[in-house]
N, CA, C and O atoms as a GROMACS GRO file, in nm:
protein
  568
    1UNK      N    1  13.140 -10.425 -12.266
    1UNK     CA    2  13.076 -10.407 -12.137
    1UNK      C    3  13.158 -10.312 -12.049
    1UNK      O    4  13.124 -10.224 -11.970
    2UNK      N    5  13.260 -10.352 -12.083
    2UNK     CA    6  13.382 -10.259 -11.966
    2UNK      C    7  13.347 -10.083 -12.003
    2UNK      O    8  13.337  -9.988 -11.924
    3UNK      N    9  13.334 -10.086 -12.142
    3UNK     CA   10  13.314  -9.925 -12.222
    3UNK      C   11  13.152  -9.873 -12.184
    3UNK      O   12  13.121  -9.755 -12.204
    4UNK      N   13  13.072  -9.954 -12.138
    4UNK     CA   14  12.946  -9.872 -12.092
    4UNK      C   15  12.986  -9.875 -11.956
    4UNK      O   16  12.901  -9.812 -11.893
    5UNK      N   17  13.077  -9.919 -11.878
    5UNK     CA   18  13.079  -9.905 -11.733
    5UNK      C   19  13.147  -9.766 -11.660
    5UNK      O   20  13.134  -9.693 -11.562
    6UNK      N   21  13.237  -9.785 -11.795
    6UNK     CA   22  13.296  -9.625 -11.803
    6UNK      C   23  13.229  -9.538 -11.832
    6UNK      O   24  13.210  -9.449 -11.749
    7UNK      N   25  13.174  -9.531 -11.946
    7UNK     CA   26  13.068  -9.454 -11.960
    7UNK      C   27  12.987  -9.433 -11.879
    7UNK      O   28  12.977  -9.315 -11.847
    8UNK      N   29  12.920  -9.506 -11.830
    8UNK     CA   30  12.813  -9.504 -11.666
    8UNK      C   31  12.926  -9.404 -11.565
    8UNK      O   32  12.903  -9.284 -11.544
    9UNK      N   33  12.990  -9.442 -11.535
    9UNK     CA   34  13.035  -9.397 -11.420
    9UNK      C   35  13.094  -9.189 -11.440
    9UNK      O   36  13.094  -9.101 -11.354
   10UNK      N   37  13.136  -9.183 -11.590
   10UNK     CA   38  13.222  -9.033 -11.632
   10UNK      C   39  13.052  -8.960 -11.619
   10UNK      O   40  13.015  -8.877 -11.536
   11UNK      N   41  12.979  -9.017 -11.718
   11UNK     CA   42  12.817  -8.970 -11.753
   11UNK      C   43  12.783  -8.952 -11.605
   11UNK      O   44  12.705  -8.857 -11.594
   12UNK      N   45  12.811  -9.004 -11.496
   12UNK     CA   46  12.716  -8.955 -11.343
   12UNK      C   47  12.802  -8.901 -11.282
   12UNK      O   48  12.758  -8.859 -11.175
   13UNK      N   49  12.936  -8.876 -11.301
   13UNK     CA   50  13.056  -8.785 -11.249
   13UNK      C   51  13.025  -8.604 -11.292
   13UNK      O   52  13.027  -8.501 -11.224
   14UNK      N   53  12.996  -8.639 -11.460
   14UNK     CA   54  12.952  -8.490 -11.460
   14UNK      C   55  12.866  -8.493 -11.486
   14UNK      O   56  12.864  -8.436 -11.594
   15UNK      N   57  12.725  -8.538 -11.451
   15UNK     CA   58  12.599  -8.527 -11.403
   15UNK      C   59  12.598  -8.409 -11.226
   15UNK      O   60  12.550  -8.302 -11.189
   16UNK      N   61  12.682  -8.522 -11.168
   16UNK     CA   62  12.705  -8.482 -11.037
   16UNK      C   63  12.756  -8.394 -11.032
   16UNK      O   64  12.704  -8.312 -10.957
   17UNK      N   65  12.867  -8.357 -11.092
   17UNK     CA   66  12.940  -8.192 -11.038
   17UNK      C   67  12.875  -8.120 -11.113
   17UNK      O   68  12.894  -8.006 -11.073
   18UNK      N   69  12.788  -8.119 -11.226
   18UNK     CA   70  12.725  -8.025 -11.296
   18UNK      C   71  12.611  -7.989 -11.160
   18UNK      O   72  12.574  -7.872 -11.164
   19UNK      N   73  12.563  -8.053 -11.067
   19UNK     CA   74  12.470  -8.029 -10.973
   19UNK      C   75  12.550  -7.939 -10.870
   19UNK      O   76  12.529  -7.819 -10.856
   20UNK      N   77  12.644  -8.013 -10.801
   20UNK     CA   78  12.733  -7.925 -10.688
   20UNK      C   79  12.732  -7.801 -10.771
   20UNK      O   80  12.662  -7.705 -10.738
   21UNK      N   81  12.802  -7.800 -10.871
   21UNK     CA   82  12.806  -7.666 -10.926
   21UNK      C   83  12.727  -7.531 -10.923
   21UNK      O   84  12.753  -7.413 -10.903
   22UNK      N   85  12.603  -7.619 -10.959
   22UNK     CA   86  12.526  -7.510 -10.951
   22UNK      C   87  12.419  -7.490 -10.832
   22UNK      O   88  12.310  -7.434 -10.830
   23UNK      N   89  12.513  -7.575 -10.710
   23UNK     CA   90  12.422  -7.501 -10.567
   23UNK      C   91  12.513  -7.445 -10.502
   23UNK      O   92  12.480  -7.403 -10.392
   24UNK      N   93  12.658  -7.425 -10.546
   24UNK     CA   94  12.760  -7.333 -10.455
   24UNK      C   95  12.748  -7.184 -10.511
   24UNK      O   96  12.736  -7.158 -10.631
   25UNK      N   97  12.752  -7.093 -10.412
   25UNK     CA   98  12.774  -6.937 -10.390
   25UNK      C   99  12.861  -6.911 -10.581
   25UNK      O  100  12.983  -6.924 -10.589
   26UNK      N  101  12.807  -6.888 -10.664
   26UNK     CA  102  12.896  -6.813 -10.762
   26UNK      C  103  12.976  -6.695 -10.705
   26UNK      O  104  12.934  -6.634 -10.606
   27UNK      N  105  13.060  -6.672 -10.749
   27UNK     CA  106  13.100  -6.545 -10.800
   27UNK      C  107  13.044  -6.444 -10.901
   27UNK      O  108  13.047  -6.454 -11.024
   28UNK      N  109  13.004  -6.365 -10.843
   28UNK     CA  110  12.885  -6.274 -10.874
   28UNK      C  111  12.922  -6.124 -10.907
   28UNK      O  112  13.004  -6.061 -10.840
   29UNK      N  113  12.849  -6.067 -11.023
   29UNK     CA  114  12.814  -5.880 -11.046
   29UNK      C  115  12.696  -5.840 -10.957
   29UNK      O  116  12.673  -5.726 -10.918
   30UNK      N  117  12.618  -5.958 -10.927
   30UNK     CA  118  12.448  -5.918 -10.938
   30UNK      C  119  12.462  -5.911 -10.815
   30UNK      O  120  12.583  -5.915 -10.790
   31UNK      N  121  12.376  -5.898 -10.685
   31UNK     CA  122  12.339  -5.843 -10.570
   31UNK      C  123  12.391  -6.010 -10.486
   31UNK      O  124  12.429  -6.019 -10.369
   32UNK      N  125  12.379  -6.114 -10.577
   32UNK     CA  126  12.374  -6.254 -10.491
   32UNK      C  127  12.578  -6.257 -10.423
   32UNK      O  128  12.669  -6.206 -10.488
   33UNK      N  129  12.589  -6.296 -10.346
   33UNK     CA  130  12.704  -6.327 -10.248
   33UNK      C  131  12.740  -6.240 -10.100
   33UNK      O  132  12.664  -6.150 -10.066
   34UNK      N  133  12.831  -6.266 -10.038
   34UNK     CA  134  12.827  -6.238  -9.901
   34UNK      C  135  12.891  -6.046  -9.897
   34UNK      O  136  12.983  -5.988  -9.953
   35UNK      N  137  12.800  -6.012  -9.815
   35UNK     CA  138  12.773  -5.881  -9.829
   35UNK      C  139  12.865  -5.852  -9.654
   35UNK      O  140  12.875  -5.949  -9.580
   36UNK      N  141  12.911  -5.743  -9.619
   36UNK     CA  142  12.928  -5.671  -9.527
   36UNK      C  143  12.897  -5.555  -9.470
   36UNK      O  144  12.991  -5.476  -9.476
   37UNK      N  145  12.801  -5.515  -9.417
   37UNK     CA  146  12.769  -5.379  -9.335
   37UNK      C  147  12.912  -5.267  -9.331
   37UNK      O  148  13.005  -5.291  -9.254
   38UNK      N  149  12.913  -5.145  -9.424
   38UNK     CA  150  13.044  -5.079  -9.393
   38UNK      C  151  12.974  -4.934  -9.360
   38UNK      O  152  13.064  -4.855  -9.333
   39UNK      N  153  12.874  -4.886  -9.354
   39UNK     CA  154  12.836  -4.762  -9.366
   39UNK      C  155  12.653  -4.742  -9.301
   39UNK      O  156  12.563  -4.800  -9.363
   40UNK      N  157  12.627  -4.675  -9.202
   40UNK     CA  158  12.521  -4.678  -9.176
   40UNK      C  159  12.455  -4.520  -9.120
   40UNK      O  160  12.489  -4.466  -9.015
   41UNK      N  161  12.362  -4.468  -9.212
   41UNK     CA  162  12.304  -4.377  -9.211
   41UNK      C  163  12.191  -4.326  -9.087
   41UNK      O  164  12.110  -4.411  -9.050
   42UNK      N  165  12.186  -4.225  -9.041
   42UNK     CA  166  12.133  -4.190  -8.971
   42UNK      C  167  12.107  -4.013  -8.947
   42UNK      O  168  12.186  -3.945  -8.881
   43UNK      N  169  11.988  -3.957  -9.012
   43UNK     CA  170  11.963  -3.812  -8.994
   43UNK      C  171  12.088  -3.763  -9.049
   43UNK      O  172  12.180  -3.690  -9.012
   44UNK      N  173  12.046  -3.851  -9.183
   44UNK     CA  174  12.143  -3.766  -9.317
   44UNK      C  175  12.280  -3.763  -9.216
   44UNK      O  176  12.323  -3.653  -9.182
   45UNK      N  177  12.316  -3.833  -9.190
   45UNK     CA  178  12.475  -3.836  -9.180
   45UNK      C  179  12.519  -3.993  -9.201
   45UNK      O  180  12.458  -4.093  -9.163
   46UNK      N  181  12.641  -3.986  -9.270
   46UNK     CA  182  12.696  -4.109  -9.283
   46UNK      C  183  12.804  -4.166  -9.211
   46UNK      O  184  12.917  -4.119  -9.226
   47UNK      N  185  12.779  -4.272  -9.126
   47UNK     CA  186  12.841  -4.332  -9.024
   47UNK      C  187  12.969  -4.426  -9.091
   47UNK      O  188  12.919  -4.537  -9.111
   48UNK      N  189  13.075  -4.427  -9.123
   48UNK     CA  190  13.137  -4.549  -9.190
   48UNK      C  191  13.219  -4.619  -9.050
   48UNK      O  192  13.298  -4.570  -8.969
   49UNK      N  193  13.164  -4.744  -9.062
   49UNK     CA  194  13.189  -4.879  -8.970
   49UNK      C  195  13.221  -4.985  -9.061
   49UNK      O  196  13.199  -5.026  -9.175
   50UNK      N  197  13.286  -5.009  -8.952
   50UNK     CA  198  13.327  -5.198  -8.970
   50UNK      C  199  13.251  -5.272  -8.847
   50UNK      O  200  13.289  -5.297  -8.733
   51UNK      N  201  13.112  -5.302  -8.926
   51UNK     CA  202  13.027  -5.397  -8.837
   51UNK      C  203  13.048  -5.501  -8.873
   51UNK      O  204  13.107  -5.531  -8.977
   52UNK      N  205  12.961  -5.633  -8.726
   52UNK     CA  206  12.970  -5.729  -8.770
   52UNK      C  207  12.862  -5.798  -8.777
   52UNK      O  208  12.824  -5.893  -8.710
   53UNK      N  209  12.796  -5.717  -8.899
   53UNK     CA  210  12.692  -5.734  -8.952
   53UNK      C  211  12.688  -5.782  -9.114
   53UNK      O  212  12.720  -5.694  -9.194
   54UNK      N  213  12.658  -5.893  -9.161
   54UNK     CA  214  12.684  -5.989  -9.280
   54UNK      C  215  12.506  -6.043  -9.345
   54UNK      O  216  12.412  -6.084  -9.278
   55UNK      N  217  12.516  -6.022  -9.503
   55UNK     CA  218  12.424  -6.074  -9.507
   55UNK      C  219  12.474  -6.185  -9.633
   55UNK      O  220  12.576  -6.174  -9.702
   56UNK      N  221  12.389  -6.276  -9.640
   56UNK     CA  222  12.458  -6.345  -9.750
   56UNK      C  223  12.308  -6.390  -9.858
   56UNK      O  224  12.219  -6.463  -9.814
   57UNK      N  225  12.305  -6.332  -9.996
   57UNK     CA  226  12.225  -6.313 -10.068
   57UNK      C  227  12.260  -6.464 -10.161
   57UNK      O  228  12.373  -6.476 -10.207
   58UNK      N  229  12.165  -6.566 -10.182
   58UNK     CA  230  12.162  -6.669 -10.230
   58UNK      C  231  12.125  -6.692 -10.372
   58UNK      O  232  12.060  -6.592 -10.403
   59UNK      N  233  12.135  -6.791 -10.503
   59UNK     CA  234  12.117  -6.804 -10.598
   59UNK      C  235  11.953  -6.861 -10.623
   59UNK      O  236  11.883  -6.836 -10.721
   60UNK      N  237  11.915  -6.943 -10.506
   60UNK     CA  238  11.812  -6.950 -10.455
   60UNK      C  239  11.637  -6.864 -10.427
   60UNK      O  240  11.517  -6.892 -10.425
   61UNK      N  241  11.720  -6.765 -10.414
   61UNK     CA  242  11.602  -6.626 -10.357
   61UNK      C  243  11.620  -6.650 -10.222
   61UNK      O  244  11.546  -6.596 -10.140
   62UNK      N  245  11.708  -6.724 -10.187
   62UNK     CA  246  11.683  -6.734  -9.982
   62UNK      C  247  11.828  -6.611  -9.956
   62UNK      O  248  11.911  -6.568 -10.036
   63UNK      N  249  11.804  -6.584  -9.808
   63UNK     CA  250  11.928  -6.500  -9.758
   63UNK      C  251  11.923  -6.519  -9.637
   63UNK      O  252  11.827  -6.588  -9.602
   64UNK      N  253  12.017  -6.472  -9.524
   64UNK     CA  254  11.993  -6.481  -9.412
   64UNK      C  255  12.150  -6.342  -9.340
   64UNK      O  256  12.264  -6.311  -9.373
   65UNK      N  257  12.060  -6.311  -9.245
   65UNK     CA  258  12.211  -6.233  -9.220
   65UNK      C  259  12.237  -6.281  -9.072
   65UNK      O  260  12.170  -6.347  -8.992
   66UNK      N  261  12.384  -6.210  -9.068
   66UNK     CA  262  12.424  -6.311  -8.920
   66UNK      C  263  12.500  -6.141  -8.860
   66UNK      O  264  12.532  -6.040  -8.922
   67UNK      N  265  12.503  -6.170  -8.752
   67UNK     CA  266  12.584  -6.049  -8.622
   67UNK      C  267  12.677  -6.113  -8.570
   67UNK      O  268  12.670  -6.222  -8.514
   68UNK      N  269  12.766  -6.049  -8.586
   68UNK     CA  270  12.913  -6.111  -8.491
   68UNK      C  271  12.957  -6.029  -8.369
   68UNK      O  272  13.056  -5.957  -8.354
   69UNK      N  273  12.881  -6.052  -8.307
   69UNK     CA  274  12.989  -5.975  -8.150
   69UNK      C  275  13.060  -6.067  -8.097
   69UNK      O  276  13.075  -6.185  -8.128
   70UNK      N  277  13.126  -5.974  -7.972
   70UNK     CA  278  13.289  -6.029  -7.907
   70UNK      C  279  13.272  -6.187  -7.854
   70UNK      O  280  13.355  -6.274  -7.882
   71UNK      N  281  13.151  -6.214  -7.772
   71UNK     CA  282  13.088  -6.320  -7.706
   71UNK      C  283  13.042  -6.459  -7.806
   71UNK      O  284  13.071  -6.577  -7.790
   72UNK      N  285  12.947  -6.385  -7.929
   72UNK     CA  286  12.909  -6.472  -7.971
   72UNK      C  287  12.883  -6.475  -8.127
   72UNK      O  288  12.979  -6.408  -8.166
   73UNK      N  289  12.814  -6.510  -8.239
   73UNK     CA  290  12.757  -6.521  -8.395
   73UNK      C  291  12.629  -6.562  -8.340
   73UNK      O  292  12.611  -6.653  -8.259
   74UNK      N  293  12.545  -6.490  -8.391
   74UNK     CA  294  12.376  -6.509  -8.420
   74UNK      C  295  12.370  -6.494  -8.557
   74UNK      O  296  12.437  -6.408  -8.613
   75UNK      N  297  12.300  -6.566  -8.615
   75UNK     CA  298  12.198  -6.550  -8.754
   75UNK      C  299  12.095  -6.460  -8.708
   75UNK      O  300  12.030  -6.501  -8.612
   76UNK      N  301  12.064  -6.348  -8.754
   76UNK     CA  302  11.968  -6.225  -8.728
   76UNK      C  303  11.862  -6.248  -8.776
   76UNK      O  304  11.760  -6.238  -8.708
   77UNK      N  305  11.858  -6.279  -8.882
   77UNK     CA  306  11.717  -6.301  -8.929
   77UNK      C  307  11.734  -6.378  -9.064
   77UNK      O  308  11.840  -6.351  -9.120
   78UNK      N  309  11.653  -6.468  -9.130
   78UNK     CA  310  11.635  -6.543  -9.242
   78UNK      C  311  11.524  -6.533  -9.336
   78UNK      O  312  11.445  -6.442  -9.311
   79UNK      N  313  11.506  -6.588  -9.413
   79UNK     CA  314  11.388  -6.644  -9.489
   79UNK      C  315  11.389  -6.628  -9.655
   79UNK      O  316  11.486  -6.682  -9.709
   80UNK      N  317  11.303  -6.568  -9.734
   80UNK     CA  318  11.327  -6.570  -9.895
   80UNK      C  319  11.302  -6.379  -9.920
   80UNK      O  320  11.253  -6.290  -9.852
   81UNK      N  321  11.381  -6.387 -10.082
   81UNK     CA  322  11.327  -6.255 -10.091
   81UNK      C  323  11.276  -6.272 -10.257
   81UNK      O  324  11.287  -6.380 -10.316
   82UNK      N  325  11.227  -6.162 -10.314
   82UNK     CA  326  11.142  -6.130 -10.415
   82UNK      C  327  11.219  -6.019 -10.477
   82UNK      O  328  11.248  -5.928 -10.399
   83UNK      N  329  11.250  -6.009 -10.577
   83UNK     CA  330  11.310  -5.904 -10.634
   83UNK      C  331  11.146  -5.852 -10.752
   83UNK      O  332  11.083  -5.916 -10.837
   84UNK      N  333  11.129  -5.688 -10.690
   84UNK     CA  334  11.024  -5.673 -10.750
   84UNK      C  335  11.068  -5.559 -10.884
   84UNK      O  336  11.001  -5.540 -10.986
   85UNK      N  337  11.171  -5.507 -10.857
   85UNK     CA  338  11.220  -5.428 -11.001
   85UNK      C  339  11.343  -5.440 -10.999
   85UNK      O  340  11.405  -5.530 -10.942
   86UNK      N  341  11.403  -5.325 -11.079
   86UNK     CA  342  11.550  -5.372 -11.054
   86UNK      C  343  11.608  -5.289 -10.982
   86UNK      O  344  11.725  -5.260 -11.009
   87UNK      N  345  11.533  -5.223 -10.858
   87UNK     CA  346  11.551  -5.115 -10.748
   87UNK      C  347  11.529  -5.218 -10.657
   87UNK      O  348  11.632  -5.284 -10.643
   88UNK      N  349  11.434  -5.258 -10.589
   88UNK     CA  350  11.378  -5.309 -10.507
   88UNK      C  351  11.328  -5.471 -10.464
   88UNK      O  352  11.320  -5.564 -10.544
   89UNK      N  353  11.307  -5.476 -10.359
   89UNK     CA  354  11.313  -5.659 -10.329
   89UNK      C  355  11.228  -5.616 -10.238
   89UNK      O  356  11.178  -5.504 -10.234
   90UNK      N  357  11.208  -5.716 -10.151
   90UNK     CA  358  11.076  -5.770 -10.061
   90UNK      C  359  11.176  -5.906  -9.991
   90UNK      O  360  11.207  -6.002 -10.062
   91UNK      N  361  11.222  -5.896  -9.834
   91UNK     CA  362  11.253  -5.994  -9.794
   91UNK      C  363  11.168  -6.022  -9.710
   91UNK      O  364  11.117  -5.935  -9.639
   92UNK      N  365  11.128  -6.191  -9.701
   92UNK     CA  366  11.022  -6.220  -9.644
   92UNK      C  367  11.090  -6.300  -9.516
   92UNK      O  368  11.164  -6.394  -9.542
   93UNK      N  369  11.071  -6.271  -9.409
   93UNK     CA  370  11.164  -6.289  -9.310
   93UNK      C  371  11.058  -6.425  -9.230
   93UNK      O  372  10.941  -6.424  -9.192
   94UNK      N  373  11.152  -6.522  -9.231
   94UNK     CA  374  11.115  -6.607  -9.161
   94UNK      C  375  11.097  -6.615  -9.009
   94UNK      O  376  10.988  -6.611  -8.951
   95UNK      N  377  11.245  -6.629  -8.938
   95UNK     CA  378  11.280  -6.611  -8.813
   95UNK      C  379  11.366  -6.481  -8.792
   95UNK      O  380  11.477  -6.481  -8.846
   96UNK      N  381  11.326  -6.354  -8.710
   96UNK     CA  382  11.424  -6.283  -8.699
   96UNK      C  383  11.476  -6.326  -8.497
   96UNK      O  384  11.405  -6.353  -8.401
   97UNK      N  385  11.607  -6.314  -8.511
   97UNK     CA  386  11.628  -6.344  -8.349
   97UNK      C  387  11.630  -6.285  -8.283
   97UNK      O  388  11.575  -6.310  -8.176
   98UNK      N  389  11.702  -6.159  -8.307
   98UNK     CA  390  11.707  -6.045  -8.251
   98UNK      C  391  11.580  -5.945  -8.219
   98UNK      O  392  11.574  -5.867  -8.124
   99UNK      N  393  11.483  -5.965  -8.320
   99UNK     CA  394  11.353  -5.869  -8.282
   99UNK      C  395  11.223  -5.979  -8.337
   99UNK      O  396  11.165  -5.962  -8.444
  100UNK      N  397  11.199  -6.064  -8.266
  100UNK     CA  398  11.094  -6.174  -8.253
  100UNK      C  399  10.996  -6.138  -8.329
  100UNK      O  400  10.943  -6.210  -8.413
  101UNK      N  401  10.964  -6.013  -8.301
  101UNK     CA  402  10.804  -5.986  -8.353
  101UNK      C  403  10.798  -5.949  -8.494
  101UNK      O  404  10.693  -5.921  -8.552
  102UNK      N  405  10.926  -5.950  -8.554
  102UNK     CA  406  10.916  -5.954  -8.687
  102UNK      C  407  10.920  -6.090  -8.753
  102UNK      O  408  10.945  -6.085  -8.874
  103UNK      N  409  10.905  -6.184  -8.712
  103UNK     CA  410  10.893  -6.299  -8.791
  103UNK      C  411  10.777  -6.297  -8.848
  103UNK      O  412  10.693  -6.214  -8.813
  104UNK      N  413  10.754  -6.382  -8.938
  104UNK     CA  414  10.667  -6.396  -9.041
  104UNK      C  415  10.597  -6.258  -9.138
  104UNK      O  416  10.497  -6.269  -9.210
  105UNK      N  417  10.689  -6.112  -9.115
  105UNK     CA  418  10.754  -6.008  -9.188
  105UNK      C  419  10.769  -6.007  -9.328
  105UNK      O  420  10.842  -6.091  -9.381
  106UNK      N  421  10.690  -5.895  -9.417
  106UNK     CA  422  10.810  -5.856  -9.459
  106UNK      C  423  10.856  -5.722  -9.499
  106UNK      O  424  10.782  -5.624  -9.487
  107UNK      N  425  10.996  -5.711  -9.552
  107UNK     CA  426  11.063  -5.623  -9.498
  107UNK      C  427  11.122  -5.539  -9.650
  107UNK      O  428  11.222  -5.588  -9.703
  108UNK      N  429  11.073  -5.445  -9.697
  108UNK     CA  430  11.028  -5.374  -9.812
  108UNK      C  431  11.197  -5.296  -9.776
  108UNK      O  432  11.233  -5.241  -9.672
  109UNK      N  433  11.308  -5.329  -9.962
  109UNK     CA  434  11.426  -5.300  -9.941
  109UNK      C  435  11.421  -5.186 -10.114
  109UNK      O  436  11.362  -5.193 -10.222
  110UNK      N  437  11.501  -5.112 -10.064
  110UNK     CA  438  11.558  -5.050 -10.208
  110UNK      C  439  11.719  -5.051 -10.225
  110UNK      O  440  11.793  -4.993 -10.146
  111UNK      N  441  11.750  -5.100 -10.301
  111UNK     CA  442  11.937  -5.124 -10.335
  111UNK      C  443  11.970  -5.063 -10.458
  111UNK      O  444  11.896  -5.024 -10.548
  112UNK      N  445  12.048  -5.061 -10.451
  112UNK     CA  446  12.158  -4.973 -10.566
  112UNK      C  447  12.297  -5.035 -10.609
  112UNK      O  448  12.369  -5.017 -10.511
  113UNK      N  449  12.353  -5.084 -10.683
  113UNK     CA  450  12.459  -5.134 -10.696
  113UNK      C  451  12.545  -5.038 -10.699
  113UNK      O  452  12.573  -5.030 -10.818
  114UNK      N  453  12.601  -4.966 -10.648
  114UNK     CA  454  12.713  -4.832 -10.713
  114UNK      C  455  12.829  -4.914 -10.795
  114UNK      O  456  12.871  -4.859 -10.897
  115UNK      N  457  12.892  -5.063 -10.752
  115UNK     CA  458  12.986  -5.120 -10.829
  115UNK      C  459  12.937  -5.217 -10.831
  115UNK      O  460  12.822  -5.212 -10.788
  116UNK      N  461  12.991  -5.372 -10.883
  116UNK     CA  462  12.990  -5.462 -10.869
  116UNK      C  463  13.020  -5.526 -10.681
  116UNK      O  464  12.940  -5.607 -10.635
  117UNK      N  465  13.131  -5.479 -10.600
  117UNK     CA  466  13.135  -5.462 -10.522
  117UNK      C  467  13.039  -5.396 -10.378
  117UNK      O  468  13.020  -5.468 -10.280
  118UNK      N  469  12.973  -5.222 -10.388
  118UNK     CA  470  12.949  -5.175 -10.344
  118UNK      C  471  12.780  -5.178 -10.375
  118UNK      O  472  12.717  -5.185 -10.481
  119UNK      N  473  12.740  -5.172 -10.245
  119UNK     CA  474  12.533  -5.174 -10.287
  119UNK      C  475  12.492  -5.080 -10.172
  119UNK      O  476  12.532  -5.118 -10.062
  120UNK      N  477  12.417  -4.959 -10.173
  120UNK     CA  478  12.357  -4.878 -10.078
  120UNK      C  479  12.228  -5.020 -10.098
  120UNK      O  480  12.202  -5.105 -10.183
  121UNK      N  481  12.177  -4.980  -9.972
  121UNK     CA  482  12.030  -5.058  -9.912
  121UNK      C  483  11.948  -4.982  -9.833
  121UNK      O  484  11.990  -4.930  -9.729
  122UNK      N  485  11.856  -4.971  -9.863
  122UNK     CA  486  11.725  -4.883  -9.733
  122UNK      C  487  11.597  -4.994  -9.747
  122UNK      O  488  11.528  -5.022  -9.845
  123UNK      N  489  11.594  -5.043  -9.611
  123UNK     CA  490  11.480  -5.079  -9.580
  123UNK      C  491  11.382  -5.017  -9.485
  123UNK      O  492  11.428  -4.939  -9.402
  124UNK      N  493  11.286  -5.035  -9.486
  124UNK     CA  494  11.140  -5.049  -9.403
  124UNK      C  495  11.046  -5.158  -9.395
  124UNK      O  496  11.017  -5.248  -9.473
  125UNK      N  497  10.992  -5.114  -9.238
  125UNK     CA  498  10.904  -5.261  -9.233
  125UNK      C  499  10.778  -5.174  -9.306
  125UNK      O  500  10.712  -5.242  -9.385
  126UNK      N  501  10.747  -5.068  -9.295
  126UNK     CA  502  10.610  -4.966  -9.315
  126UNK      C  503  10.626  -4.864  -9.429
  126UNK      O  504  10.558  -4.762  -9.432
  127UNK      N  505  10.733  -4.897  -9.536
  127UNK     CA  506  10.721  -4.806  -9.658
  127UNK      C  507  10.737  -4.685  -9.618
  127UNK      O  508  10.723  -4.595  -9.702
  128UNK      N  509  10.762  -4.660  -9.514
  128UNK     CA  510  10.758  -4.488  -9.481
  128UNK      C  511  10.903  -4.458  -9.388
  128UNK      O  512  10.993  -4.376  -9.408
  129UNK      N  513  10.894  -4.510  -9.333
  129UNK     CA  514  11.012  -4.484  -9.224
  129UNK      C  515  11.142  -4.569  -9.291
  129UNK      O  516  11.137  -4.689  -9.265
  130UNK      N  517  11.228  -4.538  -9.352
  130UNK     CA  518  11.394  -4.617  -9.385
  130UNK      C  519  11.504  -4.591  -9.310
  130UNK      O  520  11.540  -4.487  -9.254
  131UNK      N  521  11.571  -4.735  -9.319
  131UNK     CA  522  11.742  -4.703  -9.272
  131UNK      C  523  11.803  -4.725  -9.387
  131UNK      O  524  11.783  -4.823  -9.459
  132UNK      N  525  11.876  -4.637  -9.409
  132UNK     CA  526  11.974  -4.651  -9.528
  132UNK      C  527  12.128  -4.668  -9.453
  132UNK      O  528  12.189  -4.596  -9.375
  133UNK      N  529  12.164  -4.822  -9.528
  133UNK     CA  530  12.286  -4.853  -9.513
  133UNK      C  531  12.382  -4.865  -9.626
  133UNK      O  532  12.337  -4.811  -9.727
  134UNK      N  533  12.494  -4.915  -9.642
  134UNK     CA  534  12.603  -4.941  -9.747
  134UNK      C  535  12.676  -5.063  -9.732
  134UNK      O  536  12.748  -5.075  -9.633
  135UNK      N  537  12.670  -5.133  -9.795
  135UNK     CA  538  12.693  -5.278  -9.816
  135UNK      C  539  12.831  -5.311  -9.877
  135UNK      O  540  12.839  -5.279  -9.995
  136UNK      N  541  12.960  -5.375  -9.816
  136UNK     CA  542  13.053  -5.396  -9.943
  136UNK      C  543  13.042  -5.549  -9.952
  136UNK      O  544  13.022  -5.598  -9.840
  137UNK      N  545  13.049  -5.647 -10.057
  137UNK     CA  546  13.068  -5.738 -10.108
  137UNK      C  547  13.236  -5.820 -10.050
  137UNK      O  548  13.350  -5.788 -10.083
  138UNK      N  549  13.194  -5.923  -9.961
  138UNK     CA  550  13.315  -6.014  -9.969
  138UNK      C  551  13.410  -6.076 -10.075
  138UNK      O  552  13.367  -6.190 -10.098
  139UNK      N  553  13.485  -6.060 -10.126
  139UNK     CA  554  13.579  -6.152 -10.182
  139UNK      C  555  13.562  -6.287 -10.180
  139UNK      O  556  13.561  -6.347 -10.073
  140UNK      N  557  13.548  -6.349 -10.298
  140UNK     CA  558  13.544  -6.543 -10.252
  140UNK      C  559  13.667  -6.545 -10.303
  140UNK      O  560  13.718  -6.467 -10.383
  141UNK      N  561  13.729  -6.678 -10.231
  141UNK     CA  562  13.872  -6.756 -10.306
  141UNK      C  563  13.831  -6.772 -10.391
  141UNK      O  564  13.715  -6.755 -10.429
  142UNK      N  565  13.940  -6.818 -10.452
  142UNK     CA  566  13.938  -6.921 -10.616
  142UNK      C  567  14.052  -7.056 -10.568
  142UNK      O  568  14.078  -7.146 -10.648
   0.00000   0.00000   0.00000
């Protein structure tokens, strides 16, 4: 009896971390983990910044990005995205905070991985008009 109690208890130990496991942020090649705004385009010129502008791409299909100014952190906008090739996604924006009238949006993206690290991004709300930005990838601990 004592040997199925053990058993019960190791059997729902790694039941359980086999779950945590697989709802925390991996360490990632693919487009999923926390991204940083370093480069932002405008009439073909390239702007390189250190914004504090973050998006964080989920295992999920959800994302959400956040703004950091001096005062305060906003989450900018949220909701799910769609990866429709292996160029392009479709984020479907739930709440944006910053520009209201895009909620219930969505927001037509083209990405590029240049590294594992580095991702150009151009979105539009209207397929016609883009901002092309440059994305670097956060570092996770170990």
């Amino acid at each position: 009896m004592k040997n199925i109690i053990i058993l019960f208890f190791l059997t729902f130990s790694l039941v359980t971390n086999a779950q945590i496991k697989q709802t925390q942020l991996p360490a990632s090649k693919s487009i999923v983990g926390i991204w940083r705004q370093t480069t932002w385009v405008q009439n073909d010129k390239s702007f390189k910044i250190l914004t504090g502008n973050y998006k964080v791409i989920n295992t999920d299909s959800t994302y959400f990005t956040f703004v950091t100014w001096p005062e305060k952190t906003v989450i900018g906008h949220y909701g799910s995205y769609e990866i429709t090739s292996d160029s392009t996604l479709v984020e479907h924006i739930i709440t944006h905070s910053i520009h209201p009238n895009l909620n219930g949006k969505d927001q037509f993206t083209k990405f590029k991985q240049i590294d594992e690290n580095t991702m150009n991004m151009a979105w539009s709300l209207d397929n016609k008009n883009w901002v092309n930005e440059e994305w670097t990838r956060l570092p996770l601990s170990r």
